[in-house]
C-alpha positions as CSV (number, residue, x, y, z in Angstrom):
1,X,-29.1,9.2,-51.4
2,X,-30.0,6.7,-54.4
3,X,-27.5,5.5,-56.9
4,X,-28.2,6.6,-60.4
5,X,-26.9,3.6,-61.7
6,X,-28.9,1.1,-59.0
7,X,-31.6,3.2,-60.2
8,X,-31.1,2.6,-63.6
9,X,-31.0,-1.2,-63.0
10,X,-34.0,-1.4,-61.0
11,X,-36.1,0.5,-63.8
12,X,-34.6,-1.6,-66.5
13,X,-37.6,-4.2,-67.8
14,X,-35.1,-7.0,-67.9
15,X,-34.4,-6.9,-64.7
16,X,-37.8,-7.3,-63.7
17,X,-38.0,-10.2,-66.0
18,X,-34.9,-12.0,-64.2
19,X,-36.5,-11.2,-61.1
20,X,-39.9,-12.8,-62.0
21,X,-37.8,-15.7,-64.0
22,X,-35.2,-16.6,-61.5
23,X,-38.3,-16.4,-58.5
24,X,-40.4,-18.4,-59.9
25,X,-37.7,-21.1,-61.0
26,X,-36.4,-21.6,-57.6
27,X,-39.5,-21.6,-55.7
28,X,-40.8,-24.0,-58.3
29,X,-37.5,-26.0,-57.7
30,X,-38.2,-25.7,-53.6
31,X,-42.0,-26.9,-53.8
32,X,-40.5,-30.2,-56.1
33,X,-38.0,-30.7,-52.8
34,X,-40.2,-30.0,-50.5
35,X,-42.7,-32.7,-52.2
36,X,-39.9,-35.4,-52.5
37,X,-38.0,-34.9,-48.9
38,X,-42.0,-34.7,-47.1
39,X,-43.2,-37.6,-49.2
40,X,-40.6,-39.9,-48.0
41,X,-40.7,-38.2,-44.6
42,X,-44.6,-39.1,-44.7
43,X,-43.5,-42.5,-45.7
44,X,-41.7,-43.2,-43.0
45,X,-44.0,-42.0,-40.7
46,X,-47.3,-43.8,-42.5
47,X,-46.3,-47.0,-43.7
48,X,-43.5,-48.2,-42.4
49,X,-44.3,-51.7,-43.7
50,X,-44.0,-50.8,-47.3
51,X,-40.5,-49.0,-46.8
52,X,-39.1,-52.3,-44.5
53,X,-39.6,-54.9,-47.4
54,X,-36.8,-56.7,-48.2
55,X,-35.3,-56.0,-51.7
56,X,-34.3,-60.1,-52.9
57,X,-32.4,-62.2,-50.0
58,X,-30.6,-59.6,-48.9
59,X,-30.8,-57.5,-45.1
60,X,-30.9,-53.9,-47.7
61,X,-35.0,-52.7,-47.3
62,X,-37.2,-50.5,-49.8
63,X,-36.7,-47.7,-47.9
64,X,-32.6,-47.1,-48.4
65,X,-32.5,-46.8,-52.4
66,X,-35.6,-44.6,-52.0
67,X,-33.4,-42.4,-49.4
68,X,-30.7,-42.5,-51.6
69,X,-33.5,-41.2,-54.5
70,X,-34.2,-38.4,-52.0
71,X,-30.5,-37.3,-51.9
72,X,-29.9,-37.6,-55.5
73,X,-32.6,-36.0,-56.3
74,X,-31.3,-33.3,-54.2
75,X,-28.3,-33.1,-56.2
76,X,-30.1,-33.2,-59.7
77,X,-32.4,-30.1,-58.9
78,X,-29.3,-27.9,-57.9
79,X,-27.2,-28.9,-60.7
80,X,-30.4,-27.9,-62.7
81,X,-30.3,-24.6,-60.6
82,X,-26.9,-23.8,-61.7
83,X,-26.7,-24.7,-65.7
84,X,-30.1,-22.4,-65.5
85,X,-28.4,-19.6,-63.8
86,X,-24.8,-19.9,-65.9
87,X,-27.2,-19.7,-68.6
88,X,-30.4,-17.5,-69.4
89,X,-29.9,-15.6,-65.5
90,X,-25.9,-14.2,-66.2
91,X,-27.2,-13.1,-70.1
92,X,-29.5,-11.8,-68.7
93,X,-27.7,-10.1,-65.6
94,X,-24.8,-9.2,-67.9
95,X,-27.4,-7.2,-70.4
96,X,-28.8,-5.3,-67.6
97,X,-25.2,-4.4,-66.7
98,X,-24.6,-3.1,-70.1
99,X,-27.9,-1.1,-70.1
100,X,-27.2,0.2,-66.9
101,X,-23.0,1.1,-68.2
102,X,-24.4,3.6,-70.5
């Protein structure tokens, strides 16, 4: 008991393309996290000298600002996500709809 119309969508070749488009974006997106939030795992774990140097005469240590890099960096990737898929992923999503609507 199959929808024509789901039917319809999943035949359409731009739906495949958003599929492979939107797919590969994000899990190119996760690996670049993944890289980043291990890396600075890894540093903490491997050299924790280099991440407890003192930045000038203060108490603050390498290893905060390059935390806060971590979390920003965080922040920049999804907002990347999002102007992506309010973009080239809903044209795409709303053309499939049409197809599909006729």
């Amino acid at each position: 008991m199959s929808d024509p119309v789901v039917d319809k969508i999943q035949k359409n070749p731009k739906y495949l393309e958003l599929r492979k488009k939107r797919s590969g974006f994000g899990w190119f997106l996760t690996l670049l996290m993944m890289v980043v939030y291990y890396g600075y795992i890894a540093l903490i774990a491997f050299n924790k000298p280099f991440l407890a140097q003192p930045i000038g005469a203060g108490v603050t240590t390498l290893g905060i600002p390059i935390g806060m890099g971590v979390i920003i960096f965080t922040i920049v990737i999804t907002g990347i996500y999002v102007r992506r898929a309010n973009s080239e992923f809903d044209a795409l999503t709303t053309e499939i709809l049409k197809d599909a609507s006729k």
